[in-house]
N, C-alpha and C positions, 0 to 999 in steps of 0.2 A: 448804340446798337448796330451793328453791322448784319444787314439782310443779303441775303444769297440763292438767286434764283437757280434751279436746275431743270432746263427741259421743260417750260411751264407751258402747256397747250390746254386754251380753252376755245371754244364754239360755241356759234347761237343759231338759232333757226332761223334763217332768212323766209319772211310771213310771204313773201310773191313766190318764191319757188318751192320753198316748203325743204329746202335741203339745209344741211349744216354748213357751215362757212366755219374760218380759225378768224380768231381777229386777234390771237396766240398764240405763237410755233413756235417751239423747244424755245422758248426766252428765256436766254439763262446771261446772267450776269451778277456785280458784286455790287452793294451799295456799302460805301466805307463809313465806318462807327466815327459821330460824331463829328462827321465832316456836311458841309451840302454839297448835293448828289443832285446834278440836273439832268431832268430824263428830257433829250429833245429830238422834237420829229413832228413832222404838217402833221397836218388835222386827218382823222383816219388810220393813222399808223398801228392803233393799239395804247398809244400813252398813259388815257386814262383805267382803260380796262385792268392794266396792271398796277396802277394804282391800288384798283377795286379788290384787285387780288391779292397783295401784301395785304393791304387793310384786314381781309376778311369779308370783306362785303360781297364779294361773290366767290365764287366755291371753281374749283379748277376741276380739268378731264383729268389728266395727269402730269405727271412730275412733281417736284417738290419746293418748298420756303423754308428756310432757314433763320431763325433770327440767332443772332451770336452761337451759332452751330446746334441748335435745338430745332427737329422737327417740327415745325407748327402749322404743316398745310392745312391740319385737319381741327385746329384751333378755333373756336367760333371766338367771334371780334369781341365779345365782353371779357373774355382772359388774356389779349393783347395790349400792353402797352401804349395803345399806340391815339395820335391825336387825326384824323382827315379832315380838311376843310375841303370843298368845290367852291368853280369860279361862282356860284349861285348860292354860296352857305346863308342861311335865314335865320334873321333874329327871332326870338321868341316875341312878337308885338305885343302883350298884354306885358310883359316886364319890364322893371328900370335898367338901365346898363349893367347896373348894379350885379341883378339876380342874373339874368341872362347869363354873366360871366360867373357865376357863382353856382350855378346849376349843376354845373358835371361834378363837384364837389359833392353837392345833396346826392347825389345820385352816388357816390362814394359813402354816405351817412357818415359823413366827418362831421365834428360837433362844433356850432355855433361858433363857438371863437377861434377856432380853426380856420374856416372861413373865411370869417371877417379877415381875418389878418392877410388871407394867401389873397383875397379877393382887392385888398386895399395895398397891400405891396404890389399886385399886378398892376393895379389902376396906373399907381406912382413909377412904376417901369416903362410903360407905356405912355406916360402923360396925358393919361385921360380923367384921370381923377374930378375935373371941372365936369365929366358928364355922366357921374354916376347917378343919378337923379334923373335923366330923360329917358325917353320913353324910344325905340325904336323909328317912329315916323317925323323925330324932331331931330337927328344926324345926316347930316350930309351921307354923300358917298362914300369918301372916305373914313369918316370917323364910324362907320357902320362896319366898315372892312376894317378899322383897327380894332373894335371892339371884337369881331367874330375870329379875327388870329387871338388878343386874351384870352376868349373863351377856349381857344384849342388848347392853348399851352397853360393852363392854370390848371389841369391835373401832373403837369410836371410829365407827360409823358419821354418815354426812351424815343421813339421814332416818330414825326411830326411830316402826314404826308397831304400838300399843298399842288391842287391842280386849278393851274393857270389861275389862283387866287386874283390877280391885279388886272383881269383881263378886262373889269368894266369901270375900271379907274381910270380919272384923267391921266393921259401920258406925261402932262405938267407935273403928276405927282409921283409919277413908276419909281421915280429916283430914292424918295421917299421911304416907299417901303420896299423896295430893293435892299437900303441898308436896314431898315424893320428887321428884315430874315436875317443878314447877318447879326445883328445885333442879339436875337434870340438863340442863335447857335451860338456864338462867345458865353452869354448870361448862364446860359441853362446847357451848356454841354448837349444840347439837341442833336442827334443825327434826324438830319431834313431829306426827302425827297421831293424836288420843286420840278412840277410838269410844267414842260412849255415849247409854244411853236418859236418862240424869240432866240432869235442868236444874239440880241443884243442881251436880253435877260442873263443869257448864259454867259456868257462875256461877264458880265459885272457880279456872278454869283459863283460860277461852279469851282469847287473844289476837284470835283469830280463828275466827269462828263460824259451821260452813256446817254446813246444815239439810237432811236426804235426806226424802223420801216418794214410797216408789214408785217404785222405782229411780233416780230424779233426785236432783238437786241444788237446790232450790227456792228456796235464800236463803241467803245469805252477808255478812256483814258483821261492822263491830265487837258486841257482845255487848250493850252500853248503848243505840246510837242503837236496834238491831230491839227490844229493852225497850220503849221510849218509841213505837213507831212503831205505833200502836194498828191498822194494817190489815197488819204482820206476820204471816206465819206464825208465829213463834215466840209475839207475846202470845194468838193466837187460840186456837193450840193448846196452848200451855205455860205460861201468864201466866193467862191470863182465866178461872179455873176458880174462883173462890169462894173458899175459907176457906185454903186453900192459898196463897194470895195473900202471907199474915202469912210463909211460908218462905220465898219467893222473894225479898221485899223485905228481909229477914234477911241470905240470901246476894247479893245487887245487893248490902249494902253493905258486905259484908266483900269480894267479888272490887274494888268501887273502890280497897280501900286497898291492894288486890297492887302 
């Protein structure tokens, strides 16, 4: 699915001053069908609000969303395609892994064997099948976070949007589900939107690289040529900082060999 911002400006009420603020300005940019699309920019920029906005989960001033050139600003989120996990997604505790990941289905009224099947091929995709049987409070961190990405993509959705998922993962494991995300765009022909403050993330994932500050969309392109393009946003402010240099040029060359 290829999503296409135009002009997207949204406000909220700042409660001390009582006036509106943007924490969205004309944000217009292209997320490409079927590729990952890493939205990156510090904390504040707007990254996750526009998340909230392809999703449906919050409602825009104006402009418009596009999914594959269809109108959908005014779309409410139960007729979009589409999967969102946050870095905070929560399991259902009273459930086994099982159901948990079997839920958006119920909620699809797909029948019984249906299920079972998409529910047990996902396990066996994922390798988790050893924890369909426990209970939320018995998984580690990580297998709590692999379970809650099954559950988003076990409806098969067109467009799978993931903010700062891996943020309360050990960094021992980031690697891990770094290729998770590829692995489920190859499998399932996924278009991903992956929000994140990391260049290193971005480095090992984007297909395609759009850059917020400020509630905008400031720059987009492939992930190499804005590297190389020394009057970038991305080298000014994520590249050209000193000693830092030695990781970046580490992950440039591990994301060439993806």
């Amino acid at each position: 699915m290829k999503v296409v911002l135009s002009k997207v400006v949204k406000t909220i009420l700042n409660k001390k001053t009582k006036q509106a603020v943007y924490v969205l300005y004309n944000a217009t940019g292209t997320f490409l069908d079927k590729k990952i699309n890493v939205l990156l920019g510090a904390s504040g920029s707007g990254k996750t609000f526009l998340l909230k906005v392809i999703s449906g989960v919050e409602s825009i001033d104006s402009g418009e969303i596009y999914y594959d050139g269809e109108d959908i600003t005014n779309t409410p989120v139960s007729k979009r395609n589409t999967s969102y996990l946050s870095q905070n997604n929560i399991l259902y505790p009273h459930l086994t892994v099982f159901d948990n990941i079997a839920y958006p289905l119920k909620l699809m009224n797909l029948d019984g064997d249906e299920i079972r099947k998409r529910v047990n091929d996902t396990l066996k995709a994922f390798g988790i099948e050893y924890l369909q049987t426990r209970k939320p409070k018995q998984l580690s961190g990580g297998e709590a976070q692999r379970v809650a990405i099954a559950r988003a993509i076990i409806k098969r959705p067109e467009l799978l949007l993931l903010d700062e998922p891996f943020s309360n993962i050990d960094k021992m494991h980031t690697a891990e589900f770094l290729k998770l995300i590829k692995d489920i765009n190859k499998l399932y022909s996924t278009t991903i939107i992956y929000v994140t403050h990391s260049i290193s993330d971005a480095w090992a994932l984007a297909d395609n690289l759009l850059i917020m500050d400020n509630g905008e969309i400031i720059e987009s392109g492939k992930i190499d040529e804005l590297y190389n393009d020394k009057e970038s946003f991305l080298y000014k402010n994520f590249i050209d900082i000193g000693e830092e240099n030695v990781l970046h040029e580490e992950w440039f060359r591990i994301s060439k060999t993806k």
